[in-house]
C-alpha positions, 0 to 999 in steps of 0.5 A: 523835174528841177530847172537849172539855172543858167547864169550868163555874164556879159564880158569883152572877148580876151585876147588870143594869140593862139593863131596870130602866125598864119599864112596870111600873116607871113605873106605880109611879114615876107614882104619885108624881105624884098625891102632894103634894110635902110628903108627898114630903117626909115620905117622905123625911125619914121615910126618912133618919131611920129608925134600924132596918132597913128591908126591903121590908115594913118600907119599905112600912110606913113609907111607909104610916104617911105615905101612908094607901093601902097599894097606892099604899105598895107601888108607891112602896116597890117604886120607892125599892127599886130605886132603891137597889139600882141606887145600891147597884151601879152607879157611874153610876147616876144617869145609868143611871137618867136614860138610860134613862128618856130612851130609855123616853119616846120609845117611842109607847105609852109617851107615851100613858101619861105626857104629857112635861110629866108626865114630866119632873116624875116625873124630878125627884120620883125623884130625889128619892128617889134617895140613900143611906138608912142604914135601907136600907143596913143591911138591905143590910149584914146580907142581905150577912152572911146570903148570906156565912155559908151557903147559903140553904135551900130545901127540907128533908125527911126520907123515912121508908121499907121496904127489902126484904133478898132473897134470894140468887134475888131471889124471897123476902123474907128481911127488911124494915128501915126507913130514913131519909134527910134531904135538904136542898135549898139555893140556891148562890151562883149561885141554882141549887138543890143538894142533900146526902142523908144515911142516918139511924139511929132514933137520928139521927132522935131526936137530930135531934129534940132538937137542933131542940127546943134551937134553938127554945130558944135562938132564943127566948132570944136574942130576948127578950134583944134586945128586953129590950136594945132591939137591933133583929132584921133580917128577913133571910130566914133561914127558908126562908119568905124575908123 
């Protein structure tokens, strides 16, 4: 019997916009109703003129700062979110967006949660949102550059262990040695994690240790001559902690 080959190619996952409007989505976006129309305003005016990065965190936070209610500064910050990323990777996205909140509206359930009159309003006050963002954009630019320059860490150990030497009969314990692996557990560009082991002397261990004290050096330089320089530092996930 003839074995078949099997080719797989690891790639990064393609955007889909297939579900983007859902109940959770709307129960953000309706949020924007119980706003007045100059805080909607503000929000955007706020956004156009940001001249850092603006990241999910940082988005809420300025949302808030105009808002004064964190949860209801979450839900709209989620929404301007996906709102650029489906501007960012779709070319029609403005008829993405209206498309399938057309389709969303006519389930049954889903009118009990907005009247149409509602609707047709949180249609008009989205898209208010729905445009480019320098602040956005530039997070987008300098996630892109993180994603483009190495693999994102997932996990790092280092195992410290015994390992026996027997002898020739396998029954005594000739001698017993420690060692040391450091594995390191990555996300690849397709979101699966892959990982590399690597056998380390004491001495690796000591200069491993070294090495990590002078990054700690380093990192802490570069930042306060950033911020003596006033330069901005995105929060692009670098850490395995994510942004």
């Amino acid at each position: 019997m003839q074995s078949e080959t099997v080719v797989y190619v690891r790639s990064p996952f393609p955007l889909t916009v297939d579900r983007l409007v859902n109940a959770t989505f709307v129960e953000d976006a309706k949020l924007i109703l119980g706003l007045p129309i100059e805080q909607l305003e503000a929000i955007g005016g706020a956004l156009r003129e940001f001249p850092g990065f603006l990241d999910q965190r940082s988005l809420h936070e300025l949302i808030n700062s105009i808002i004064r209610n964190d949860e209801h500064a979450k839900s709209l910050s989620r929404v301007i979110f996906i709102l650029s990323e489906l501007l960012r990777f779709s070319a029609n996205g403005r008829k993405v967006l209206s498309d399938q909140l057309d389709e969303w509206q006519k389930g049954d359930e889903n009118q009990k949660m907005l009247s149409a009159e509602d609707f047709a309003a949180l249609q008009q006050r989205l898209f208010m949102f729905f445009r480019t963002y320098a602040g956005i954009e530039r997070q987008a630019k300098a996630r892109r550059l993180v994603e483009a320059t190495g693999f994102k860490l997932k996990e790092i150990e280092i195992i410290c262990d015994l390992r026996p030497v027997f002898d020739e009969n396998r029954t005594m314990v000739e001698g017993i040695f420690p060692y040391t692996i450091l594995k390191i557990v990555c996300d690849g560009v397709d979101g699966l994690p892959f990982s590399q082991e690597a056998i380390l002397s004491e001495h690796n261990v000591a200069e491993l240790a070294k090495k990590a004290e002078a990054a700690v050096a380093k990192l802490r330089s570069l930042k306060e001559l950033l911020s003596a320089k006033q330069i901005p530092i995105p929060a692009v996930g670098t850490s395995n902690k994510g942004e």
